[in-house]
C-alpha positions in Angstrom: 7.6 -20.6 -0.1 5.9 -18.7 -3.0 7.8 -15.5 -4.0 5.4 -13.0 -5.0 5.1 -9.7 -6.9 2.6 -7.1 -5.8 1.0 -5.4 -8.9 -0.6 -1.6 -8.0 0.4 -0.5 -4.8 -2.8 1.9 -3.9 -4.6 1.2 -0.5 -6.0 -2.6 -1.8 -2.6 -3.7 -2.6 -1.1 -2.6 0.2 -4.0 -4.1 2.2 -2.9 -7.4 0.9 0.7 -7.0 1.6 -0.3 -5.9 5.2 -2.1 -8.8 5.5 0.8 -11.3 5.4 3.4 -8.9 7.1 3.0 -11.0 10.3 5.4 -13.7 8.4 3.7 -16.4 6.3 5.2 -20.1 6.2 4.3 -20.2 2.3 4.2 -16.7 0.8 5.6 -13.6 0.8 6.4 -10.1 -1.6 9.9 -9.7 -2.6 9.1 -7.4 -5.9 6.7 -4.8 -7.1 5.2 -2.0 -9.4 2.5 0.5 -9.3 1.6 3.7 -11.2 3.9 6.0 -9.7 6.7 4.1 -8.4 7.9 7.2 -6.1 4.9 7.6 -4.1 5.7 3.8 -2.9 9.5 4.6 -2.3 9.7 4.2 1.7 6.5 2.1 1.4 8.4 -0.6 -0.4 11.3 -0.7 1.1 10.0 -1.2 4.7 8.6 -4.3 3.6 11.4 -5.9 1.8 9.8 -5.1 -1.8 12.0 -4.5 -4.7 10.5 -1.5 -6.3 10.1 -1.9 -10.7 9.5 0.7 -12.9 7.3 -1.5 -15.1 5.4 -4.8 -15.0 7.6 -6.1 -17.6 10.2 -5.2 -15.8 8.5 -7.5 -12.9 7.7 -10.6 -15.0 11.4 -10.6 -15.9 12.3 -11.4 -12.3 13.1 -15.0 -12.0 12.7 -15.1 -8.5 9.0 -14.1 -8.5 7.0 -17.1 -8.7 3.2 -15.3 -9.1 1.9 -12.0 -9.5 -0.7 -10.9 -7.4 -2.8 -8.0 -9.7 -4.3 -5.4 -8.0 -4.3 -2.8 -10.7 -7.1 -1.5 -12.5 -9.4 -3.8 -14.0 -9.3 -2.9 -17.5 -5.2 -3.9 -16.8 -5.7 -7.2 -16.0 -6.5 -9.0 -19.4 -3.1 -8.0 -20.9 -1.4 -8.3 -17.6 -2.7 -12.2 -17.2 -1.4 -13.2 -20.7 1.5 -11.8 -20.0 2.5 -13.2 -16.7 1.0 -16.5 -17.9 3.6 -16.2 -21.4 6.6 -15.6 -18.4 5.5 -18.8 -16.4 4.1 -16.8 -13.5 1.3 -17.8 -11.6 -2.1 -15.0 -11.1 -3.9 -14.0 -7.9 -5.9 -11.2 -9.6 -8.1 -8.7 -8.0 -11.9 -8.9 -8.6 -13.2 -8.6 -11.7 -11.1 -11.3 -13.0 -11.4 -9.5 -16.4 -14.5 -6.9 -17.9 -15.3 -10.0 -20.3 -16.2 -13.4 -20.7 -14.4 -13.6 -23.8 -11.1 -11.9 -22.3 -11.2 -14.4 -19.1 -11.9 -17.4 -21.1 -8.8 -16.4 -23.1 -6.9 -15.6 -20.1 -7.7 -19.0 -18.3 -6.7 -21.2 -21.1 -3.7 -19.1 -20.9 -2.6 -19.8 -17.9 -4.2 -23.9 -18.0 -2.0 -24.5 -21.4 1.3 -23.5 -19.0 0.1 -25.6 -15.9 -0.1 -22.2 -14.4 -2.5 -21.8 -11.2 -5.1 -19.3 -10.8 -6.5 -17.2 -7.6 -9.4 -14.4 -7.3 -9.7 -12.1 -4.4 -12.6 -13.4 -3.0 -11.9 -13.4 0.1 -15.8 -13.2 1.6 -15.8 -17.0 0.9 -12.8 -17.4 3.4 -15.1 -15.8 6.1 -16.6 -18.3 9.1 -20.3 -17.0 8.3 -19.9 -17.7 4.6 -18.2 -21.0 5.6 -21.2 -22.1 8.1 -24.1 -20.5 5.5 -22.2 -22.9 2.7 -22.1 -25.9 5.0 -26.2 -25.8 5.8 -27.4 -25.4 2.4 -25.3 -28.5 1.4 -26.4 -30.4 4.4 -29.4 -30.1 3.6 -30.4 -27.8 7.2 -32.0 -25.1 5.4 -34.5 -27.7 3.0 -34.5 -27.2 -1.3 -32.8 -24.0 -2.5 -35.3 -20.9 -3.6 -34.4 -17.7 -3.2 -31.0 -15.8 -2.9 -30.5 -12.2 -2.1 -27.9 -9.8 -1.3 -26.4 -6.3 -1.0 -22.8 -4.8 -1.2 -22.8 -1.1 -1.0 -20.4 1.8 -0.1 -19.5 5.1 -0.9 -17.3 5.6 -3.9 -17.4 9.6 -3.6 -13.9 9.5 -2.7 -12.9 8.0 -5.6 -12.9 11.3 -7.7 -10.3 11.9 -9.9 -8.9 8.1 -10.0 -9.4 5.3 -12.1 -12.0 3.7 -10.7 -14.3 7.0 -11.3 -14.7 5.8 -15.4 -17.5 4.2 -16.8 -14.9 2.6 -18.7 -13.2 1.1 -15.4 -16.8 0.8 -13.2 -19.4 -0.4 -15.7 -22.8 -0.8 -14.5 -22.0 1.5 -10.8 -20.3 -0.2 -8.5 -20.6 -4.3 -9.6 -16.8 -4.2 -10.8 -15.8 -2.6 -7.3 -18.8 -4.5 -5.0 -21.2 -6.2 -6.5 -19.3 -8.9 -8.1 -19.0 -10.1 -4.5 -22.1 -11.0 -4.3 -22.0 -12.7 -7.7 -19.5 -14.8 -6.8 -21.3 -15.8 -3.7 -24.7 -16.3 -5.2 -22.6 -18.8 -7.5 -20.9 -20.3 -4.6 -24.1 -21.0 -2.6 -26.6 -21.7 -5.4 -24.5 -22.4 -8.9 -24.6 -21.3 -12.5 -27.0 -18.2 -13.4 -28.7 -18.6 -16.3 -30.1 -15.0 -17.2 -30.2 -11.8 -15.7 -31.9 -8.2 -16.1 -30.0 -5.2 -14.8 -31.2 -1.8 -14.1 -28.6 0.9 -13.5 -28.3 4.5 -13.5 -26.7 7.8 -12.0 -28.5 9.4 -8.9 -25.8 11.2 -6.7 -22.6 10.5 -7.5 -20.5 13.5 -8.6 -18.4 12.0 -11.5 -19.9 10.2 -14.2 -20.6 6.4 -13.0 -23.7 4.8 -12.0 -24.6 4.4 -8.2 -27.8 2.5 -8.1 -27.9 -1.1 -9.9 -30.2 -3.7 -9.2 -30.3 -7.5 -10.9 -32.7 -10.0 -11.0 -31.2 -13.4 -11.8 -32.4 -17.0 -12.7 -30.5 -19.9 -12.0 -29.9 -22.9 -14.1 -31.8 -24.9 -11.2 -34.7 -23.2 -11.2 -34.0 -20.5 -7.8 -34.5 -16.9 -8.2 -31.6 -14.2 -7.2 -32.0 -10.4 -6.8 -28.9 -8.2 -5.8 -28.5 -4.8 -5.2 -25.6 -2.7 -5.0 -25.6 1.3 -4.5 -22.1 3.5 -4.6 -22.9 6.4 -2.7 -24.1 5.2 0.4 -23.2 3.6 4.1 -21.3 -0.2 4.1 -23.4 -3.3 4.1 -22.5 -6.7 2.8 -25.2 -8.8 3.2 -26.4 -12.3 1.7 -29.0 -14.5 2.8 -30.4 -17.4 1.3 -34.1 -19.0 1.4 -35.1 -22.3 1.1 -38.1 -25.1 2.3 -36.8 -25.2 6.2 -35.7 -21.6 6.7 -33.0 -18.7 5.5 -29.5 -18.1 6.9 -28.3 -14.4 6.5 -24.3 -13.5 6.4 -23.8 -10.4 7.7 -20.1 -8.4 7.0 -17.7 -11.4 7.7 -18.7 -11.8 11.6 -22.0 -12.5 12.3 -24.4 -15.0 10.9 -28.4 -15.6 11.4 -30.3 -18.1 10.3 -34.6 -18.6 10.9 -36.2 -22.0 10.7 -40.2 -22.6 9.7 -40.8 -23.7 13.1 -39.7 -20.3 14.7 -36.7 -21.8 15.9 -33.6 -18.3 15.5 -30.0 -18.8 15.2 -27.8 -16.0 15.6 -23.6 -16.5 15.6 -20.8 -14.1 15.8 -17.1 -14.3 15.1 -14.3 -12.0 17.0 -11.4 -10.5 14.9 -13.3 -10.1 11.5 -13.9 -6.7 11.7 -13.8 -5.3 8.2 -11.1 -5.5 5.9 -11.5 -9.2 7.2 -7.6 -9.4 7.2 -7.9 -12.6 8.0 -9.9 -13.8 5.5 -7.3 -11.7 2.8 -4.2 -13.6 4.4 -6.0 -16.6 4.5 -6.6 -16.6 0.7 -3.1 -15.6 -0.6 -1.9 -18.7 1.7 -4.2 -20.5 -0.3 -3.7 -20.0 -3.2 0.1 -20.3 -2.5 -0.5 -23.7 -1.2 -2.0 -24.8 -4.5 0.9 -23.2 -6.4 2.8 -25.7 -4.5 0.5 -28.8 -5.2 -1.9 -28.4 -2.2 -5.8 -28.6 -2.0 -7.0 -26.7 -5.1 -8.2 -22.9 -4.7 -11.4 -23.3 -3.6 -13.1 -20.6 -6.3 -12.6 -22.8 -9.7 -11.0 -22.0 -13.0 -14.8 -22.4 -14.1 -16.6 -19.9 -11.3 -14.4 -17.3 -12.4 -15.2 -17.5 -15.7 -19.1 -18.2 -15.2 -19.0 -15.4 -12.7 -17.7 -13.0 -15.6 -20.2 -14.1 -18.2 -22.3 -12.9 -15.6 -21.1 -9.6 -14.7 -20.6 -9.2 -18.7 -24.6 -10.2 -18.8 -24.9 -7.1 -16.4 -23.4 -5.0 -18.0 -25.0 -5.5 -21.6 -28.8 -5.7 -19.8 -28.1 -2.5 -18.2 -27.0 -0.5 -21.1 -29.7 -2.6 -23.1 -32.8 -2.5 -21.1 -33.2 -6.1 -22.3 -32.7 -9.5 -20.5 -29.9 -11.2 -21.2 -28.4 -14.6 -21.8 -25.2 -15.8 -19.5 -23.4 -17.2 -22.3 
């Protein structure tokens, strides 16, 4: 059993206490921090959560075993080295960190003190990501050539916290959504060599960017375009193209796929229903399990680093106008 700390308390981090509150065989929160400890109080206690002032004060608990960030992202870089200096494994909240250099610091971190490492993406824990995955590596849907994909939702009501900054949500909403889909685009199709980013400021009412687009090439020759808008509706939406046909993933529930000789798959999934608690329960037992020696966490030290070079390419081609290099 993994004794864990929950790290910002906000709707997210209570979403991933919720999501093992059932009972889990190998984790579960017995410590935690936020902002504003009091507006937690009866939270906390109702779920068996010793309440900290500070995250120092949480690190010094020898019964927590990791720390599972869900704080804001500029947070996470200092709150890594330090959990990883106190021997504490790190589930952390996507973006890993706003940086290539600061999660390639972090990792190493964490690797010199045979510490594990988790990310909270828990789209690759859903069945239609699972089934998309298993096609393009069996070869169903031919040679690999085009990715796409799309995670929008409105961030109005995000006024007046943190994640309304620039500073916070760099290039709109790819810190918040559309690093989703970067991970994803990595998981189906590998390493992304370049990328050219447009974003900019249509309708939201503080000052962040809702409408970003990339285009993206891959090391292996494919060609990826996402999109992700911050003041709209909710779609998460990937779908891949290759010789033999596309499959499309849909939220975490339904998946289609349409083969070059006409031939139309469609498949849904009952109990996925966005959050996807599933899929967020399902990930912190992973990532508990290889804490404990399992199977490995199946997004690698590696992919979370690549996938921040890329979001750190973003960011720089956006504010640059230029192309730019994933390092």
């Amino acid at each position: 059993m993994i004794n864990a700390a929950i790290v910002g308390m906000g709707r997210w981090g209570q979403t991933l206490v919720n999501s093992i509150a059932g009972g889990s065989h190998v984790i579960r929160f017995v410590a935690g921090t936020t902002r504003t400890p009091s507006k937690v109080t009866k939270y906390a206690s109702e779920n068996g959560i010793r309440l900290y002032e500070t995250y120092e004060d949480v690190i010094k608990d020898d019964e927590v075993d990791a720390v599972v960030l869900a704080s804001p992202h500029s947070s996470h870089f200092g709150q890594i080295i330090a959990a990883a200096d106190a021997g504490k494994h790190v589930f952390c909240e996507k973006p890993f960190c706003l940086t290539g250099n600061q999660a390639s610091t972090a990792l190493s971190a964490l690797e010199v003190n045979s510490l594990k490492v988790g990310i909270g993406h828990n789209r690759r824990f859903s069945p239609n990501a699972l089934k998309l995955k298993r096609m393009i590596e069996f070869g169903e849907l031919g040679d690999m050539i085009q990715i796409e994909g799309n995670f929008s939702a409105n961030m109005a009501g995000y006024a007046g916290e943190w994640r309304d900054s620039r500073a916070e949500s760099p290039a709109g909403g790819m810190t918040s959504l559309g690093i989703h889909a970067v991970d994803m685009f990595v998981n189906l199709f590998g390493r992304v060599s370049s990328v050219d980013a447009v974003s900019r400021k249509v309708a939201l009412p503080f000052d962040i960017d809702d409408a970003t687009g990339v285009l993206m090439d891959f090391e292996g020759g494919q060609v990826g375009y996402l999109g992700t808008v911050a003041a709209t509706g909710q779609l998460w939406q990937v779908r891949a193209f290759g010789t033999k046909g596309w499959g499309s993933i849909y939220g975490h529930d339904r998946f289609d796929a349409v083969k070059i000789d006409g031939t139309h798959e469609t498949e849904t999934w009952d109990g996925y229903e966005y959050p996807g608690i599933l899929t967020i329960r399902e990930q912190l037992e992973c990532f508990a399990g290889a804490c404990e020696g399992d199977d490995p966490y199946p997004v690698t030290p590696d992919q979370i680093l690549h996938a921040t070079r890329i979001l750190d390419a973003v960011i720089k081609s956006s504010e640059t106008g230029a192309r730019c290099t994933v390092d």
